[in-house]
C-alpha positions in Angstrom: -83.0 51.9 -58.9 -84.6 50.1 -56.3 -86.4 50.8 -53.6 -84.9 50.8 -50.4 -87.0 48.1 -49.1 -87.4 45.8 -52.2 -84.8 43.1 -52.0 -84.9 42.0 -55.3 -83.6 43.9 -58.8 -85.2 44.2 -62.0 -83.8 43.3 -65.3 -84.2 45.1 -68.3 -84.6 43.2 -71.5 -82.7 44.8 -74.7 -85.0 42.2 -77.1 -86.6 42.0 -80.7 -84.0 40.4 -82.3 -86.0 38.4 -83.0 -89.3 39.2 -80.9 -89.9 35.6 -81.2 -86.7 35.0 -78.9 -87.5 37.4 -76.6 -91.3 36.0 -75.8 -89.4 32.3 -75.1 -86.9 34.2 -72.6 -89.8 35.4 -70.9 -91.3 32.0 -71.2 -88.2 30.4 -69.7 -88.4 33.1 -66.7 -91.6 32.1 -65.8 -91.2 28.8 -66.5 -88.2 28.6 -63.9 -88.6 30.8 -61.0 -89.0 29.4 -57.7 -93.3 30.9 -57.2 -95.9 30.1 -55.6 -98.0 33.2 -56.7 -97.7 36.2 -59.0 -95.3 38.0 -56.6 -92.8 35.4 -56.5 -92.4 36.1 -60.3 -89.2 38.6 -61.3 -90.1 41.7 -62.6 -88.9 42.5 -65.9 -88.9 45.8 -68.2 -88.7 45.0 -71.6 -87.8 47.0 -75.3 -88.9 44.0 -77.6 -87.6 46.4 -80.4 -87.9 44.1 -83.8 -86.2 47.9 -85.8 -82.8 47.1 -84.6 -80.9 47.4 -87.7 -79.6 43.5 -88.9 -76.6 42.0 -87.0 -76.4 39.7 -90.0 -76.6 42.6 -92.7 -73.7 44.9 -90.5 -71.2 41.5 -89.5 -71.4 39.9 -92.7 -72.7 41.6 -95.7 -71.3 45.0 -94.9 -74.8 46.9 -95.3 -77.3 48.8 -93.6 -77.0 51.0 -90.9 -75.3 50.1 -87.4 -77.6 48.5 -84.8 -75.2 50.4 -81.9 -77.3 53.4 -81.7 -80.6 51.7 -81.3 -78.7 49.3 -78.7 -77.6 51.8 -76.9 -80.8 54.0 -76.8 -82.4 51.1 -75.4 -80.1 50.2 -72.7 -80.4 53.8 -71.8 -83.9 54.4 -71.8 -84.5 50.7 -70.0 -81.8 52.4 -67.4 -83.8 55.2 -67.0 -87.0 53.1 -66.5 -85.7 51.5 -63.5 -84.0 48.5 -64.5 -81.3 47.5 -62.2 -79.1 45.6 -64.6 -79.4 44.8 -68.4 -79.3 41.3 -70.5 -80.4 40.7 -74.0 -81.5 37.3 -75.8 -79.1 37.4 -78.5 -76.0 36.1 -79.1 -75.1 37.7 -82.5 -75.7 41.3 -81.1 -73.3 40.5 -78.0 -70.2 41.9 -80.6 -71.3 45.0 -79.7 -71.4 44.3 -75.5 -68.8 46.8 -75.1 -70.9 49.6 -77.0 -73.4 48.7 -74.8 -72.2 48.7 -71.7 -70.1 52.4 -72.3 -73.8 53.8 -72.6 -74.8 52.8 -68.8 -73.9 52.6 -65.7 -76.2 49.5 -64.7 -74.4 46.3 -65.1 -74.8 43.8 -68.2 -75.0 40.2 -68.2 -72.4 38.9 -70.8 -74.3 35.8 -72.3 -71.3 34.8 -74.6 -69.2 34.7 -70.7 -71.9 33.2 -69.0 -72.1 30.4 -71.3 -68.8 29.9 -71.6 -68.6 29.1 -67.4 -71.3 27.3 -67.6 -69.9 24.6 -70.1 -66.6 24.8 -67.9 -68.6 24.1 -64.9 -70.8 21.1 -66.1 -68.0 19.7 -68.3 -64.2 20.2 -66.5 -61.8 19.5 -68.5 -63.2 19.5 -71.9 -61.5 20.1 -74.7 -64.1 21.0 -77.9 -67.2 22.6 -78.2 -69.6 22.5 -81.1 -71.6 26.1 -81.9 -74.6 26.0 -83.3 -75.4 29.9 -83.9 -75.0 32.4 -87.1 -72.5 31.9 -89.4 -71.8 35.9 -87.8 -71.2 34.4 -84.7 -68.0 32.4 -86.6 -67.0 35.5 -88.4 -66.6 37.5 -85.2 -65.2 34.9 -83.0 -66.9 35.7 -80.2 -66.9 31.9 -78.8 -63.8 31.3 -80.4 -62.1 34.0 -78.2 -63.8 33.4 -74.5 -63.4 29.6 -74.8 -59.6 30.0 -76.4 -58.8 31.8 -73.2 -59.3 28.5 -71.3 -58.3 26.3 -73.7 -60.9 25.0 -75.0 -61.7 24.9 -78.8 -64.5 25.9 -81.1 -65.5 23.9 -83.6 -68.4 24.8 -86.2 -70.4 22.7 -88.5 -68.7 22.4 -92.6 -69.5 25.3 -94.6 -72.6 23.2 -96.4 -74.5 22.7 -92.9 -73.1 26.0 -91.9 -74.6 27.5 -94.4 -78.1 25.5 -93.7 -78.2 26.8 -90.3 -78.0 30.6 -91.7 -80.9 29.5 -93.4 -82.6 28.3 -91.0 -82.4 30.8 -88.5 -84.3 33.1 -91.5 -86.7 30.8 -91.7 -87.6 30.4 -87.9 -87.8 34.1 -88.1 -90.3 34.0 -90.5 -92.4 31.5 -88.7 -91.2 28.5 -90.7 -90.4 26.4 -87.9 -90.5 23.1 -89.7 -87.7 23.9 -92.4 -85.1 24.5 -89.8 -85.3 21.0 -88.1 -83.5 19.2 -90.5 -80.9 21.8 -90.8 -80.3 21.4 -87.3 -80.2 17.7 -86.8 -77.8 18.0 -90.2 -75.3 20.4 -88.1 -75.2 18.2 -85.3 -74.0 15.3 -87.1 -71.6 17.6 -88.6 -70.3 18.5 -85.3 -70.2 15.6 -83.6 -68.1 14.0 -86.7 -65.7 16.6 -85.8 -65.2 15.9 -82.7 -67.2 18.0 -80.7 -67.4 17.1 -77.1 -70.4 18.9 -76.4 -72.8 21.8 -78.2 -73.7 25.5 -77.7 -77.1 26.2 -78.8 -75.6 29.6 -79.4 -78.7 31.6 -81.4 -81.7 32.2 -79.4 -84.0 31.5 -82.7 -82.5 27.5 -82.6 -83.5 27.6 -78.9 -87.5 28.0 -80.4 -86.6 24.5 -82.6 -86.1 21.3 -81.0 -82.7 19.9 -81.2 -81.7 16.6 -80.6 -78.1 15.6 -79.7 -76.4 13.1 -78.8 -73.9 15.4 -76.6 -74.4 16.9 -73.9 -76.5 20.4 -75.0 -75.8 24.2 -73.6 -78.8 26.5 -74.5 -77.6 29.4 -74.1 -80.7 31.3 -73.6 -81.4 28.9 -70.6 -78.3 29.5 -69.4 -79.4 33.4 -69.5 -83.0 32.9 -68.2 -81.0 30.9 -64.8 -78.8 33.8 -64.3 -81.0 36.5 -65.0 -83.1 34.5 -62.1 -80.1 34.0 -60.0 -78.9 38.2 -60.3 -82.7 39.0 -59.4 -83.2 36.8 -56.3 -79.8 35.8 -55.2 -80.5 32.4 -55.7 -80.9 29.2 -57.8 -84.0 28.4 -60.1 -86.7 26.1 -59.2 -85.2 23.0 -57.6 -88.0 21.1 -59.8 -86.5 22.4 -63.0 -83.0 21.5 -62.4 -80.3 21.3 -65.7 -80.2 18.0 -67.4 -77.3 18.2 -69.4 
């Protein structure tokens, strides 16, 4: 916990899935803290722990061992390394918050919840929201449920560009940046022909591609990196890095 005279808390990172993900959140930390020297900066404790078992294998093949053990050893042991509260860069892996959070007594940022009041804040009263994310992320309904509960409906690209995205998101983990773009833009058209109102970025591996919509765009590790800044410091991000959606 903290010391008694240090104002600010420190986050612990449950990361590696992927590592690449977890580098940009730190990235998008740095990028949008409010410094004017090193000590301005959040600190951060970080498991970037690429030997989580597969979200993807465990949600929607049915193989391979459970990733909650490994989650939850990590929460604990970034608990017992002095982190103050806990968030993790992947949206997939938030189906087993609840697993998570039994295993600590530090808070943990709920990104799929934080997202969700985000889109509600910048867009009142809309009425459909695109999700650009794993096809895991459809199966467990973890958007489908938090937005449902404020009426506001999920809508996912066709099974074709669905299935593209999937793809994708291997490929970006793989280093094949290039090969997801067009899968991407593809699902965007898709969404917005089904009348999506606006689009969750809602895998932080699509966050490392460029995406181009016409709609207004929620990424939702951004929306993470702001609040992780906001629980640290008790207040906003850099005033020169302000949203643009």
């Amino acid at each position: 916990m903290n010391h008694p005279l240090q104002q600010e808390k420190i986050v612990g990172i449950i990361g590696g899935m992927g590592p690449e993900a977890t580098v940009d959140l730190m990235a998008r930390l740095i990028r949008l803290t409010p410094a004017q020297d090193d000590a301005d900066h959040i600190r951060c404790i970080v498991d970037n722990n690429p030997k989580v078992p597969s979200r993807i294998k465990a949600l929607i093949e049915g193989g391979g061992g459970s990733p909650v053990p490994e989650l939850r050893d990590m929460a604990r042991r970034l608990e017992a390394w002095g982190a103050d509260f806990l968030a993790m860069p992947c949206n997939t892996a938030h189906a087993y918050f609840r697993d998570i959070q039994d295993a600590v007594s530090i808070p943990m940022l709920n990104l799929i919840q934080i997202t969700v009041r985000t889109v509600l804040k910048e867009q009142p009263g809309i009425k459909a929201v695109g999700i650009l994310g794993s096809t895991a992320m459809q199966l467990t309904g973890l958007y489908h449920r938090a937005f449902a509960v404020v009426g506001v409906s999920v809508i996912y690209p066709e099974t074709v560009c669905q299935d593209r995205v999937m793809a994708a998101i291997k490929d970006i983990k793989k280093g094949a940046m290039d090969q997801a773009a067009s899968a991407v833009d593809a699902a965007v058209s898709s969404l917005q022909t089904e009348g999506a109102q606006a689009m969750v970025v809602a895998c932080t591996e699509l966050g490392l591609v460029p995406v181009a919509s016409p709609l207004p765009l929620h990424d939702a590790a951004d929306i993470l990196a702001r609040e992780i800044i906001f629980t640290c410091k008790g207040r906003a991000t850099h005033p020169n890095h302000e949203r643009n959606s």
